[in-house]
C-alpha positions as CSV (number, residue, x, y, z in Angstrom):
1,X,-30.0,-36.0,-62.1
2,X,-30.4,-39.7,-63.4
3,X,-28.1,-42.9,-63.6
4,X,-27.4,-44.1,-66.6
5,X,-25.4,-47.6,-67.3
6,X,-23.1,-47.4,-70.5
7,X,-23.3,-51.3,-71.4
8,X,-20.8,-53.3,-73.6
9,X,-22.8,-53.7,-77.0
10,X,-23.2,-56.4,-79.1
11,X,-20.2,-56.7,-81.7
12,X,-21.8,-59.0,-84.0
13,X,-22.8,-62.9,-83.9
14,X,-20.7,-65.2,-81.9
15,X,-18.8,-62.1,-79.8
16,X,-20.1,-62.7,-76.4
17,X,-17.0,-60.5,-74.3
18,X,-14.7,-58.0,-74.6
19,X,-11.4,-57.1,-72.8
20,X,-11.1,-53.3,-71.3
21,X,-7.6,-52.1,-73.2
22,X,-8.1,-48.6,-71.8
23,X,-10.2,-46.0,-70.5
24,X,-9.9,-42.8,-72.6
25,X,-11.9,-40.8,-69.5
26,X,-11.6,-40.6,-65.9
27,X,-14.3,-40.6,-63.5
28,X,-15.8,-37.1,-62.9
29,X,-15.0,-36.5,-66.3
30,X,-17.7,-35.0,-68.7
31,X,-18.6,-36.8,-72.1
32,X,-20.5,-36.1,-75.4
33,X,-22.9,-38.2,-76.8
34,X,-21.3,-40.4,-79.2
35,X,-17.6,-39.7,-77.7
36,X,-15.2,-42.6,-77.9
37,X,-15.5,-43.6,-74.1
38,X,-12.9,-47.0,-73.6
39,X,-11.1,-49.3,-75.9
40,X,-12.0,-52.8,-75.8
41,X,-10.6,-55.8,-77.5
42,X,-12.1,-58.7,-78.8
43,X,-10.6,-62.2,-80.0
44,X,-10.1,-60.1,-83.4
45,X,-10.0,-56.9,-83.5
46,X,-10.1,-54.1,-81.4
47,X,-12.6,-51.3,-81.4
48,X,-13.9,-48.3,-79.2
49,X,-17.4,-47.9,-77.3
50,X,-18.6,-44.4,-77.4
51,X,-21.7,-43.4,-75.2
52,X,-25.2,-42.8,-76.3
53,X,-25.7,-39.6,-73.9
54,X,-24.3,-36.8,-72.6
55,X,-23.2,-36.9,-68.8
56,X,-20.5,-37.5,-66.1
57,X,-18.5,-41.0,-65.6
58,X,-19.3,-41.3,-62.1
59,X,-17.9,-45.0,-61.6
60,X,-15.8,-47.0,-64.1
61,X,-17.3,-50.9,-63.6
62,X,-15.0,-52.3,-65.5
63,X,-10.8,-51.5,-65.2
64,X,-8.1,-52.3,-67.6
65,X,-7.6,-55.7,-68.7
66,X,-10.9,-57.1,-67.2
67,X,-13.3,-58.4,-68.9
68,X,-17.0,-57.6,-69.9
69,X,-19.9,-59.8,-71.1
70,X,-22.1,-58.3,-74.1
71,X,-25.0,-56.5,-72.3
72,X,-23.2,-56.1,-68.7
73,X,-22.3,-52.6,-67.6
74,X,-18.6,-51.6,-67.6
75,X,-19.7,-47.5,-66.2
76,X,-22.4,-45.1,-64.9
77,X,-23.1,-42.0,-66.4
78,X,-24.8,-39.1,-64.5
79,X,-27.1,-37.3,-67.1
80,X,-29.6,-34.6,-66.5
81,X,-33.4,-35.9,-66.2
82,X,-35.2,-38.4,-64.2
83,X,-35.9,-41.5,-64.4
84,X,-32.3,-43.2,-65.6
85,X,-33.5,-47.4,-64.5
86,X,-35.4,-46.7,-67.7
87,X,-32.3,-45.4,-69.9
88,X,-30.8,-48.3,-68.5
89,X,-33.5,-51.0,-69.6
90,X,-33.9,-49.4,-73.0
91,X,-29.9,-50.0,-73.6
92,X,-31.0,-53.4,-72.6
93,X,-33.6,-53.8,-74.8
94,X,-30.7,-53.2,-77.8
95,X,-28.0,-55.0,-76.7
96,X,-29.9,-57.8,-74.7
97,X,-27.6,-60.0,-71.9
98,X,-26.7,-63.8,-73.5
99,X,-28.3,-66.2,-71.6
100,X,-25.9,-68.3,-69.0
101,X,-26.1,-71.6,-71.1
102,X,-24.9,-69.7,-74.4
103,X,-22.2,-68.0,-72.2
104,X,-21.6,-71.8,-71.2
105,X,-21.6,-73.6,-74.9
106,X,-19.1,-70.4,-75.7
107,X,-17.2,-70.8,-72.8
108,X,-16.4,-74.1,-72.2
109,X,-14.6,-74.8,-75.1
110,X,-11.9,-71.8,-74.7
111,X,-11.7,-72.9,-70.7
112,X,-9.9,-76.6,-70.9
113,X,-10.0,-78.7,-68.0
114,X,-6.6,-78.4,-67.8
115,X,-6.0,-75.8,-66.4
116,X,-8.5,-75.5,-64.1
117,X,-6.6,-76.9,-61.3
118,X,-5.1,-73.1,-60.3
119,X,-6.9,-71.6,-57.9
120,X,-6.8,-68.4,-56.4
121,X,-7.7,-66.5,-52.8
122,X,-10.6,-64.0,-52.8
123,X,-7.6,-61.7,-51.1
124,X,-5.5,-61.8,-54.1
125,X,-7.1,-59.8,-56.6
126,X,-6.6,-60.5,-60.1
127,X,-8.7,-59.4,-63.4
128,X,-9.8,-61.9,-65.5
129,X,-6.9,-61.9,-68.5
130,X,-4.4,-61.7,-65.9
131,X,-6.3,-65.4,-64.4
132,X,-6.3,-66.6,-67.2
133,X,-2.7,-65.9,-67.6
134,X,-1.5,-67.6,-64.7
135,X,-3.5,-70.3,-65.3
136,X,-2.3,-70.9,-68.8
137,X,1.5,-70.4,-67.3
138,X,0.8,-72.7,-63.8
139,X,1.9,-69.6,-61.9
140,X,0.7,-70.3,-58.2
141,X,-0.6,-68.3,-56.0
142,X,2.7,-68.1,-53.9
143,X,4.5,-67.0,-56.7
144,X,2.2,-64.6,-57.9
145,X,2.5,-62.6,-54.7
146,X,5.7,-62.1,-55.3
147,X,5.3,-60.6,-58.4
148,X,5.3,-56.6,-57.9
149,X,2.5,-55.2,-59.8
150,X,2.2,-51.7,-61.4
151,X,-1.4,-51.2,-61.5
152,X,-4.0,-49.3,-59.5
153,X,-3.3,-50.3,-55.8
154,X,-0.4,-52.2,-56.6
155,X,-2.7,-54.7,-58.3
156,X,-0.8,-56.8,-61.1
157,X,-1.9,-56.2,-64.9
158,X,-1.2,-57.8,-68.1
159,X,2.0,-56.6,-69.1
160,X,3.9,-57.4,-65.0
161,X,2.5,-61.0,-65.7
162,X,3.7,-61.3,-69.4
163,X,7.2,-59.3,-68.0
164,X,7.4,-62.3,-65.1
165,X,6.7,-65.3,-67.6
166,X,9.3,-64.1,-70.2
167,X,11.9,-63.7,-66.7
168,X,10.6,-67.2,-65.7
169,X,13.8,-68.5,-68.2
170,X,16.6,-66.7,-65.9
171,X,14.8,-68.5,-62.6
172,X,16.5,-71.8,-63.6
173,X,15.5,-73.4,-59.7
174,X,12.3,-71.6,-59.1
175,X,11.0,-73.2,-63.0
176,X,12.1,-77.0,-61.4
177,X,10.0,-76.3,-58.8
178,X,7.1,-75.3,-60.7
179,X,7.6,-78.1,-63.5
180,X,7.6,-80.9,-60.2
181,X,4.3,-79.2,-59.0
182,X,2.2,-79.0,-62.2
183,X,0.5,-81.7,-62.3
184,X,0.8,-85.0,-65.0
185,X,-1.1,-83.3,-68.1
186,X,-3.5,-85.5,-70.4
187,X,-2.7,-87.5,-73.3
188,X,-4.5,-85.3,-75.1
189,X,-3.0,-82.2,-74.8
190,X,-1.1,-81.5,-77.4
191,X,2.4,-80.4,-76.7
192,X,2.1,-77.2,-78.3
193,X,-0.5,-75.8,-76.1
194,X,2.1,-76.5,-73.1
195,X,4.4,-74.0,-71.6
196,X,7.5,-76.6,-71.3
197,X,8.9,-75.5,-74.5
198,X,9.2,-71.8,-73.5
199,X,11.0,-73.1,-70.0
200,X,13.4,-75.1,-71.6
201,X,15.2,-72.2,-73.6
202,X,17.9,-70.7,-72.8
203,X,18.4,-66.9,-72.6
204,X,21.5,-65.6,-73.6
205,X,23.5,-62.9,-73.0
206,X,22.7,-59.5,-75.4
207,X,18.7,-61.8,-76.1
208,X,16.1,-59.6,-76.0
209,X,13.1,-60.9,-74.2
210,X,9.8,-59.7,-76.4
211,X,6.8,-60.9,-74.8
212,X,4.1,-61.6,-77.7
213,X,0.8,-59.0,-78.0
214,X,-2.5,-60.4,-77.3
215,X,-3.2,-60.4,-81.3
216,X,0.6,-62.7,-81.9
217,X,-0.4,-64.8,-78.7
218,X,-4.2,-65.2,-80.5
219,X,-2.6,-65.8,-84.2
220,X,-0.5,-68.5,-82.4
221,X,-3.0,-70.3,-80.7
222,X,-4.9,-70.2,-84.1
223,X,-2.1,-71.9,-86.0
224,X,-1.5,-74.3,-83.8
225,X,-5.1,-75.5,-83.0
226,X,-5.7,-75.3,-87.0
227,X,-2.5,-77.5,-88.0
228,X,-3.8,-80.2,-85.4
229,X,-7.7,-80.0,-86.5
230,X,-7.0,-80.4,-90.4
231,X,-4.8,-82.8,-92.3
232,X,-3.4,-80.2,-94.8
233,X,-2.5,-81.3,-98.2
234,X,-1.7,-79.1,-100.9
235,X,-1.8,-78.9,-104.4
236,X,0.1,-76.0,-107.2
237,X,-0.3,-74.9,-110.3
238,X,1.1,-72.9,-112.3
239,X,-1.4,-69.6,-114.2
240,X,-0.8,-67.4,-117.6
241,X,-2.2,-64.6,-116.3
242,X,-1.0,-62.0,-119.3
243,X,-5.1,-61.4,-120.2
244,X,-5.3,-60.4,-116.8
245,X,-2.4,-58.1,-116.5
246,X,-3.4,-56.3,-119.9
247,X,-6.9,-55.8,-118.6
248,X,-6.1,-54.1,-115.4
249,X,-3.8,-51.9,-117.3
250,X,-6.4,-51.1,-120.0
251,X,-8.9,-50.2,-117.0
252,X,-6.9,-49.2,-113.6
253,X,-6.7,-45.6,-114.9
254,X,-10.7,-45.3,-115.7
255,X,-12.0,-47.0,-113.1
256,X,-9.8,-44.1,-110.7
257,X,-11.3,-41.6,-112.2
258,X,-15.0,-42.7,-112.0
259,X,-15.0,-44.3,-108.6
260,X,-11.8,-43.0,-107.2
261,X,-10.7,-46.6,-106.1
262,X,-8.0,-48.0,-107.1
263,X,-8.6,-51.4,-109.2
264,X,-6.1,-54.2,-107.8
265,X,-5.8,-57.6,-108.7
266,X,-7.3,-58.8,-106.0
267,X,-10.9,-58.6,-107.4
268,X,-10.2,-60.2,-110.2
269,X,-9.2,-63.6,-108.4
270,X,-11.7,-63.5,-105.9
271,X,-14.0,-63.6,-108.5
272,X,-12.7,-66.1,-110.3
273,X,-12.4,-68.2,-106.8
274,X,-16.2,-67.3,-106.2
275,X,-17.0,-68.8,-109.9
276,X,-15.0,-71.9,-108.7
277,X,-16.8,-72.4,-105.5
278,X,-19.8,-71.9,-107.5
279,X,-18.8,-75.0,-109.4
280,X,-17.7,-76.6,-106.4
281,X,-20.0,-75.8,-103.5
282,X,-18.1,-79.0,-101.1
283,X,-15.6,-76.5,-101.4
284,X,-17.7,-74.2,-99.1
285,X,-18.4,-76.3,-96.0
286,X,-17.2,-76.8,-92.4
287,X,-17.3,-80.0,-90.6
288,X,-19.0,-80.4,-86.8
289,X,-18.4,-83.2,-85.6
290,X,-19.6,-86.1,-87.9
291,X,-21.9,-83.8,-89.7
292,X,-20.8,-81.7,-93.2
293,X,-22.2,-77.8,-93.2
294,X,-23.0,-76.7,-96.5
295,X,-22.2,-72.6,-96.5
296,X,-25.1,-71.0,-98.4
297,X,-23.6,-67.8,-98.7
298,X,-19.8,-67.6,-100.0
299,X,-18.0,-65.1,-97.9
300,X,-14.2,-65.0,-98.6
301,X,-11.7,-64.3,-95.9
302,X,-8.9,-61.9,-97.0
303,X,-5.3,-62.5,-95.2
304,X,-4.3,-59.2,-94.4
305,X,-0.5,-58.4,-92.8
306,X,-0.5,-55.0,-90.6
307,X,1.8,-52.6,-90.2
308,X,3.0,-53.7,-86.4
309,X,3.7,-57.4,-88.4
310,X,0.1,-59.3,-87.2
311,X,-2.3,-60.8,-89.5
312,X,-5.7,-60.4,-90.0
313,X,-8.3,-61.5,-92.3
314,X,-11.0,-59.4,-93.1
315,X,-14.2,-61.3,-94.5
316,X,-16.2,-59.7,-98.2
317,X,-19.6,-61.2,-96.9
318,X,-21.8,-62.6,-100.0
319,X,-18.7,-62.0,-102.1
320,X,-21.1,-64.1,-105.4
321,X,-23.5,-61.0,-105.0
322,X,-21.0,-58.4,-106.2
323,X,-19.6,-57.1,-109.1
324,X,-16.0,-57.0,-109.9
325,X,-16.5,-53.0,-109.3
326,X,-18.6,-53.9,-106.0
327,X,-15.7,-56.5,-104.8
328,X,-12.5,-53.6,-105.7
329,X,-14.8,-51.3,-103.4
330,X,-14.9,-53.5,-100.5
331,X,-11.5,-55.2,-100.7
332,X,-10.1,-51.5,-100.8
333,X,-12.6,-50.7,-98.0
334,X,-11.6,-53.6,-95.8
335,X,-7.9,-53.5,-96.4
336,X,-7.4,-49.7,-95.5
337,X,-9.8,-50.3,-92.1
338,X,-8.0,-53.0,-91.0
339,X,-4.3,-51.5,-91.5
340,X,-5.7,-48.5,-89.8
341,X,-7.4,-50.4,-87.1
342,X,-10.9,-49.4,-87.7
343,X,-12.3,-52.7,-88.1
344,X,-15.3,-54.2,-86.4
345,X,-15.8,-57.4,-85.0
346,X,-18.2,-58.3,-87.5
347,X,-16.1,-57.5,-90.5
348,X,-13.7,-60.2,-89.3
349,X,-16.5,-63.0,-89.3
350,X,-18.2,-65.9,-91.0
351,X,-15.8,-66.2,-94.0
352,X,-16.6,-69.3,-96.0
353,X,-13.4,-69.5,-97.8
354,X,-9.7,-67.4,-97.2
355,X,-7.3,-65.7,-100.0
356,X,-3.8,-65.0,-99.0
357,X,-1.6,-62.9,-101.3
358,X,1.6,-63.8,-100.5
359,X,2.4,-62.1,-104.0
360,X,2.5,-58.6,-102.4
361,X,5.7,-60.0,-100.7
362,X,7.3,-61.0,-103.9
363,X,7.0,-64.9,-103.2
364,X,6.4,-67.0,-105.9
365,X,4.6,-69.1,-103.4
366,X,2.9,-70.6,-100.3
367,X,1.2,-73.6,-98.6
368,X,-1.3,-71.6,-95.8
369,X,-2.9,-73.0,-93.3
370,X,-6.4,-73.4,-93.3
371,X,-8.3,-71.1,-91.1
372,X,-11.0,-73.0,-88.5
373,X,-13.9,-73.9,-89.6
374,X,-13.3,-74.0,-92.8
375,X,-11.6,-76.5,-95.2
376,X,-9.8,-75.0,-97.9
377,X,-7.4,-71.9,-98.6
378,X,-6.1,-70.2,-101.7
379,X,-2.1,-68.1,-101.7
380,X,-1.7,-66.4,-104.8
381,X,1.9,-65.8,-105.7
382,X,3.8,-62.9,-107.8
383,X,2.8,-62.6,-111.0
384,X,6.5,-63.0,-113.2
385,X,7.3,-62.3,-116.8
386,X,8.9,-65.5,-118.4
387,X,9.4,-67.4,-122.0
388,X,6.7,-69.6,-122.2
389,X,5.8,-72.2,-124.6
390,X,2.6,-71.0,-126.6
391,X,0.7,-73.2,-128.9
392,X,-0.4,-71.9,-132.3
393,X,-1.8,-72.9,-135.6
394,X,1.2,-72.7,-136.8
395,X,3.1,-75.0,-134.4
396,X,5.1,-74.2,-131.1
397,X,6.3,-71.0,-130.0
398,X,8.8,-69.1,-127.4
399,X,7.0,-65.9,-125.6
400,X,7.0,-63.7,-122.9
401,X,4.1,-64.2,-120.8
402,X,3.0,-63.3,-117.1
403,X,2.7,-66.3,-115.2
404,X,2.2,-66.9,-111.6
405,X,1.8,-70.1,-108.9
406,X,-1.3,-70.7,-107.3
407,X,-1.7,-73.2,-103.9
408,X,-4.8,-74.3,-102.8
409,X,-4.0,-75.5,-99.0
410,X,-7.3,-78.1,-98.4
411,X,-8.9,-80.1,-95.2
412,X,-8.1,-83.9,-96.3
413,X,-10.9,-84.7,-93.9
414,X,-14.1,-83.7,-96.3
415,X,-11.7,-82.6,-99.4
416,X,-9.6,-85.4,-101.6
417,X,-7.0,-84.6,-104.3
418,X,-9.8,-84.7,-107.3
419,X,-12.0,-81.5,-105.5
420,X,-9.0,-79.9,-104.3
421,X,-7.2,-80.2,-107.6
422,X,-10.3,-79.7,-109.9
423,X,-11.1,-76.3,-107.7
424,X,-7.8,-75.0,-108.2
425,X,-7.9,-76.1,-112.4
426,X,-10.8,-73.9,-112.5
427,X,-9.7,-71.3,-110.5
428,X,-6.6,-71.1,-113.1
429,X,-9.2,-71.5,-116.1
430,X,-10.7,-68.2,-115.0
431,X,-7.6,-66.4,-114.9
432,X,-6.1,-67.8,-117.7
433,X,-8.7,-67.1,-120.0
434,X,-9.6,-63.9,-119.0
435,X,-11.6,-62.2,-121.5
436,X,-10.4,-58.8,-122.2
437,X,-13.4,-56.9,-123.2
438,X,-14.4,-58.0,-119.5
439,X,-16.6,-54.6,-118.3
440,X,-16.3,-52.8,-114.9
């Protein structure tokens, strides 16, 4: 019999770690090859590992809610044959260990100073989430031993840590204590990223405490770091889009029946966004530092809402390559993996530029905010049948058209009115003047 080490694989270019949700074995269980071994969870999405052999689990390395570098075993395998060092260095080979300064350039940015001042005895043990936690929350040590955990060995996982910071309210002299010991934050800390606000409120009678998933407490940090990043302005305009409504109808039912996709409208206006971008490439650029990166390729992010209520945002990678047939396929693809949680890490990476159809909602508008590193985004709003005002050769007149509101949400850092505007004019010259002999 041989070892083998089932290591954490690479999930796709700037995913350096995962976090253990579950184990779906137990040790001394047998597994396939290919079986669906753990879950794991990324900043993004979250995905299973399945194993490349056949064998026993005969040690888990890595328990719930701890987490695992790319490359670093998280269990050993006992599979028939010799030699398993070898198995062990091939899986190596693929999924090759980051070096410690790119684990440092990654790191150092999601570990702030601030809250490195809580530290914690070797005797207490905690995984890494649940640290990071408590150091987020300026739990101390003292009070986290009195915290009763649930885990293996009485050990204290994510959800008695979360269930303790939302009961932190009804503690009204233990949270004095704790606000006189924290120590005087930084200037530059922005109050958001503080925990004062969520001590201050009261909990009444009949409230229900919900403590937020890791996806809602990610989303949040998001927002808030994006909003402080990126001067938002935003501009609107209102789109005829009747061409566009009678071409989908003259087409939806054919292109069923010969790809069996459906076609949405979705397609249509990231292609016409794509054809703007095109005539706007500073449109397509993120900003580092003092320096302006112009995006070769044009990958657009696609704000999609889940059925638990989160938001994600799937990314159509070199979205100017396709066809309008090509994007329906993968905006249909994307959409159904990510509502049925079947993404991978990589499909949520290196958009460009981001779409958000707050239309499917029935709002006539929205002013999103513009996901990091890029500078602009696009909400589409609900396409509504009203008179308008139609010029002819024959003067002036009243008809029904489809018309719907378009906001393009832009990074006044790198993007002024004029680009912001004149993207958003073309964008709405697209639609409006959609030719209906258009082929898919």
């Amino acid at each position: 019999m041989a070892e083998y080490k089932l290591l954490l694989p690479s999930m796709g270019e700037g995913v350096m770690e995962a976090t253990v949700i579950t184990w779906l074995f137990n040790e001394g269980d047998q597994v396939k090859e290919d079986d669906s071994v753990v879950e794991i969870a990324t900043d993004k999405v979250d995905s299973d590992v399945p194993t490349p052999v056949s064998g026993k689990i005969v040690k888990i390395l890595k328990q719930k809610d701890e987490v695992a570098k790319v490359g670093e075993a998280i269990a050993i395998l006992e599979i028939e044959g010799e030699g398993g060092s070898t198995a062990s260095e091939e899986a190596k080979t693929e999924t090759p260990t980051p070096d410690a300064e790119t684990i440092k350039a990654i790191e150092e940015p999601l570990n702030p100073t601030a809250t490195s001042h809580v530290e914690f005895s070797g005797d207490l043990y905690l995984s890494p989430l649940v640290k990071s936690i408590a150091q987020e929350e300026n739990i101390s040590e003292s009070e986290l031993k009195t915290i009763k955990g649930s885990g293996l060995e009485g050990r204290i996982n994510k959800e008695d840590i979360l269930a303790h910071v939302a009961n932190r309210g009804n503690q009204p002299a233990q949270r004095v204590v704790q606000q006189q010991a924290a120590p005087v934050q930084s200037t530059s800390t922005p109050p958001a990223a503080t925990s004062a606000p969520a001590s201050t409120i009261s909990v009444g009678a009949g409230d229900e405490i919900i403590p937020m998933d890791r996806m809602r407490k990610i989303i949040a940090e998001n927002m808030v770091k994006a909003k402080q990043i990126a001067p938002h302005v935003t501009s609107f305009i209102e789109t005829d889009v009747t061409n566009v409504v009678k071409w989908r109808a003259k087409n939806k039912d054919m292109f069923e029946k010969r790809e069996g996709e459906k076609l949405t409208f979705m397609p249509i206006f990231v292609k016409a966004i794509v054809k703007a971008i095109q005539d706007f490439p500073m449109i397509n650029v993120s900003i580092n530092g003092d320096n302006i990166i112009k995006k070769k390729n044009i990958n657009i992010g696609m704000a999609t809402a889940l059925p638990d209520g989160n938001l994600i945002v799937p990314v159509i990678k070199n979205a100017d390559q396709l066809s309008l047939s090509g994007l329906a396929k993968a905006i249909n693809d994307l959409a159904y993996r990510a509502r049925n949680k079947k993404l991978r890490p990589e499909d949520t990476q290196g958009a460009t530029y981001t779409i958000s159809n707050v239309g499917s909602f029935g709002n006539l508008m929205g002013t999103p905010i513009i996901p990091q590193p890029q500078v602009a985004i696009m909400a589409i709003g609900a396409i509504v049948k009203k008179p308008a005002v139609l010029e002819t050769k024959d003067g002036d007149v009243i008809a029904i058209r489809q018309l719907m509101f378009m906001s393009h949400s832009y990074d006044h850092r790198v993007v002024d009115g004029s680009l912001g505007g004149m993207m958003l004019k073309h964008v709405h010259d697209y639609l409006q003047n959609w030719d209906l002999n258009t082929e898919i």
